[in-house]
N, C-alpha and C positions, 0 to 999 in steps of 0.2 A: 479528476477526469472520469467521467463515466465509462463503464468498461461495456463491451461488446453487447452481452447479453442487456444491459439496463436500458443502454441507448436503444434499441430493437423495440423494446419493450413501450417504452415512451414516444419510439415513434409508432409506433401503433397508438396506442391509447389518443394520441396529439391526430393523426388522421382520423379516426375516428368520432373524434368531438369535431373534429371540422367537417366530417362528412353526414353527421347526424343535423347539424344546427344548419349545414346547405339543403338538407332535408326536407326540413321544416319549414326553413325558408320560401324553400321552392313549393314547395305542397301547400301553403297556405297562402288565398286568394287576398286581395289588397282590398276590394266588395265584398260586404257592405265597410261601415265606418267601424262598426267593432273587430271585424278579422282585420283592418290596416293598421289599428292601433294593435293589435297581438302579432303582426307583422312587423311593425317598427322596432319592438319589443326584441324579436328576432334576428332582428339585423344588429345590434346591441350586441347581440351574442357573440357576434365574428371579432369583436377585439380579446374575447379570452384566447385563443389559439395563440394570435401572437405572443401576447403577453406570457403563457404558459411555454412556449419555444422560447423565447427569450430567457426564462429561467432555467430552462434543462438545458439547451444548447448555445446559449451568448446570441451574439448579435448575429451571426451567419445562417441560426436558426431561425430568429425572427425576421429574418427580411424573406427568408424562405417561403415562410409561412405565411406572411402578411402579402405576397406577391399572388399567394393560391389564393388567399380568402378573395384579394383584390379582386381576380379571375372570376373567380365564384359570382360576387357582389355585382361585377360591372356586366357581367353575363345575365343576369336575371335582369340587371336595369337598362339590357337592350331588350329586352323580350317584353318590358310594359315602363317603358320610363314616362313616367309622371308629366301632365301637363301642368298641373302648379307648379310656377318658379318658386317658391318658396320648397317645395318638399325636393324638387329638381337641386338648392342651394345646400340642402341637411344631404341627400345623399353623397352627394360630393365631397364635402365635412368630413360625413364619416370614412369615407376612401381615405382621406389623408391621414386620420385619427388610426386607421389601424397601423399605418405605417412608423408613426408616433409612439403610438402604445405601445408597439414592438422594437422601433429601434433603439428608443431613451433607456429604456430595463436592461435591453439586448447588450449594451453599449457599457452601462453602468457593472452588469454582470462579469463582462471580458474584464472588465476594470478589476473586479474586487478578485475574479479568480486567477488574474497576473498578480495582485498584492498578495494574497496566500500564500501562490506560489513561490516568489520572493522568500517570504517571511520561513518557506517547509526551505527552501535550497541555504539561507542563512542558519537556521538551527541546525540543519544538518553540518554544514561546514564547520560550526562551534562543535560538534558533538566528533567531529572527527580531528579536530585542535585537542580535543579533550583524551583521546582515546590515544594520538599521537604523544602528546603529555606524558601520559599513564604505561606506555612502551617504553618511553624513553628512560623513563624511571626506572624498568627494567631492564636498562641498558640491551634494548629491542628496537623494532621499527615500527609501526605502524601497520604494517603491509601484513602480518599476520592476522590480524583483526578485519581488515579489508576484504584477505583470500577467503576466509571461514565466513564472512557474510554474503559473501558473493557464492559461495559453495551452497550456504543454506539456502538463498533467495532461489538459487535454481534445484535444488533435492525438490523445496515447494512448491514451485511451481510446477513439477512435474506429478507430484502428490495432489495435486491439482485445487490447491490453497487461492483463496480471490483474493485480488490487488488490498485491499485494506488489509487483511489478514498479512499479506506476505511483509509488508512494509512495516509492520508493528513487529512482525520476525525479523526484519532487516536489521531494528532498531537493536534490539534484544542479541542478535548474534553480533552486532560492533562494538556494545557496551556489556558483553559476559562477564569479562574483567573488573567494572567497573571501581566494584567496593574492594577493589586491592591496596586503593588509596587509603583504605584505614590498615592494611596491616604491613607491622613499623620494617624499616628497611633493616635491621639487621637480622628478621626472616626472611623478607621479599627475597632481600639480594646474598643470601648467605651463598657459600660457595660448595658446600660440602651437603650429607645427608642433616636434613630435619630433625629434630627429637620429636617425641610424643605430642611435648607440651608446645612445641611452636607447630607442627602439624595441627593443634584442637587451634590454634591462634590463626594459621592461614586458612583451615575448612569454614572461618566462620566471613571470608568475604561474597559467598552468594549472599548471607541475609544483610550485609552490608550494604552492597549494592542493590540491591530490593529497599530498604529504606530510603537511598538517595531518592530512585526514580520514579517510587513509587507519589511521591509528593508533586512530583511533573506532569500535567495533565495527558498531554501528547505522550507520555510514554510510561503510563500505568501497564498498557499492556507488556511490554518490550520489559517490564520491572520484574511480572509473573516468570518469564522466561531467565534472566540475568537470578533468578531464585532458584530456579529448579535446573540449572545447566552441570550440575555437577551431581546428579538423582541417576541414578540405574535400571534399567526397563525390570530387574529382579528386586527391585529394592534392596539394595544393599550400598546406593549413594549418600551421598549428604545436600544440604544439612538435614533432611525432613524425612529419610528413607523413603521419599511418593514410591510408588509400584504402577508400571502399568498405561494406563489411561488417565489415573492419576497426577500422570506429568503431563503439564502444558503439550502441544504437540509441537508449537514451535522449539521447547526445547529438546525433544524427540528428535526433529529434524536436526538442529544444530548439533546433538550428542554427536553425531554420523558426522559432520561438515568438520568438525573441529579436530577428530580423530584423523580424519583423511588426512586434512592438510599438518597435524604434530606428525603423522609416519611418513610423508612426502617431501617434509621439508630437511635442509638439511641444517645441521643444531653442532655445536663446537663437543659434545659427547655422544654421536650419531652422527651415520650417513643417512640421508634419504631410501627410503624404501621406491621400489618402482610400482605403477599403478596396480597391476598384477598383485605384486606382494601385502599394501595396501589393502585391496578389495580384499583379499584371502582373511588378512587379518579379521578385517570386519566383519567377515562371514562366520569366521569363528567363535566372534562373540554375540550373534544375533540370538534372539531372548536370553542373555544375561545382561549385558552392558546395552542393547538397541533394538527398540520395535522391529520385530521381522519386516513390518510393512512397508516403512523407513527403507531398511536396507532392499527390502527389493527394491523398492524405487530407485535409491542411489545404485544399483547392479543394472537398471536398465539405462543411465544416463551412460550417451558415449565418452570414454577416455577423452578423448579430442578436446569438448565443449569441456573437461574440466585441465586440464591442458591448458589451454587459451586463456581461462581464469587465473591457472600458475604462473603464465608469463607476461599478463597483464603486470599481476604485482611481483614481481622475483624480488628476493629480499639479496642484496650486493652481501657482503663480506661481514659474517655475523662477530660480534663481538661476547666477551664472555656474558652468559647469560645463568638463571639456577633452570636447574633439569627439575628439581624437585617441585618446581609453580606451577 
């Protein structure tokens, strides 16, 4: 889906070739026999617009378009139409050709961009089969994975990240966990404190999960982020120490999403914290654990809209879970 600014953009550029080629049209005389043939030439012209709206906008674009050139075309050929029935047979032709030209592509396009569509809404739905999976494992729900990508997608957008961008960070903040799947359950699920040596065993699932996804076309970027989600705005994270701008910015964003929602939720060795207490915390750690800029951003979203996100997914009656993951 083209976002605000692109479509603007395009439809200018799209009015513009239709009004340069009505132009030329118009401005060049049908006498002698050589300006009618560099005439005809120019009537020719009027099937790119459709055809080019059909491509940026489907088929409600093209019939848009193809209705203006109509305009254009049938307006000029009241002001000198032709006494040869032959050339009177070709313009008509072309009346119907641009309508043609625009709605078969226009048509085919709504086509392919409903199949896409399809195919982003099914992998999504595996990838959250996936993540539901990998919770459960953690004798968890799903729903924290859910709140923390919906926290990130909107810290972004307020950071004022475009649609492509924000969706490759969507990816990245439901699949953070991802590569936990390689490390074995009698860390995952231990009940008690860590040792040394099973802490260097669980810090090493960001580059676990960077493996997996990084081999997945659609979510090489989302791979960058599921790597660097456990990195420190001071470098002093894992696995790679980044510092800085260093780290991805999506996972910059998420650092802040995922923190909010571990102090807000409530956990079987913890009560939730309240929004207030929260914010404060994170205010605390801004340049060590989180881009200041980050956190300004999440300090100027209202409580409410993250709120709403909370009780979208409220997580029922937690079972035991490790504090230490």
């Amino acid at each position: 889906m083209n976002n605000p600014s692109d479509a603007r953009k395009k439809l200018i550029i799209l009015a513009a070739l239709t009004g340069v080629i009505a132009l030329l049209h118009y401005a060049t005389p049908v006498e002698p026999h050589y300006y009618h043939k560099i005439h005809i030439v120019l009537r020719k012209l009027y099937f790119l617009p459709p055809v080019i709206a059909a491509a940026w906008f489907g088929l409600r674009g093209a019939c848009a378009t193809a209705l203006t050139v109509s305009l254009l075309f049938i307006l000029h050929a009241f002001l000198d139409w032709p006494g040869n029935y032959m050339e009177q047979a070709n313009q008509v032709g072309e009346l119907v050709g641009f309508w043609v030209a625009g709605g078969i592509p226009g048509w085919l396009f709504d086509r392919q961009r409903s199949l896409l569509q399809e195919l982003a809404n099914a992998n999504e739905e595996t990838l959250l089969g996936l993540v539901s999976a990998l919770d459960l494992r953690e004798h968890n729900t799903r729903l924290h994975s859910q709140r923390v990508r919906e926290y990130t997608e909107l810290i972004a957008t307020r950071f004022g990240v475009d649609e492509k961008a924000r969706r490759e960070i969507s990816f990245g903040a439901l699949l953070h966990d991802v590569g936990k799947i390689a490390v074995p359950d009698r860390i995952l699920l231990k009940p008690g404190e860590l040792t040394e040596e099973e802490w260097r065993e669980m810090r090493k699932h960001p580059e676990a999960g960077y493996r997996m996804l990084k081999r997945i076309g659609f979510l090489k970027e989302a791979a960058d982020i599921v790597h660097a989600h456990h990195e420190r705005y001071d470098g002093r994270g894992y696995p790679r120490g980044l510092k800085g701008d260093e780290i991805p910015l999506g996972a910059r964003l998420f650092m802040v999403a995922d923190v909010y929602d571990a102090l807000t939720s409530q956990r079987p060795y913890k009560s939730p914290l309240s929004y207030e207490e929260a914010a404060t915390e994170i205010l605390n750690h801004k340049d060590s654990q989180f881009d200041p800029a980050v956190v300004t951003t999440f300090m100027a979203i209202a409580p409410e809209a993250l709120r709403l996100i909370a009780e979208r997914y409220q997580d029922g009656n937690y079972p035991e879970d490790n504090p230490a993951c």
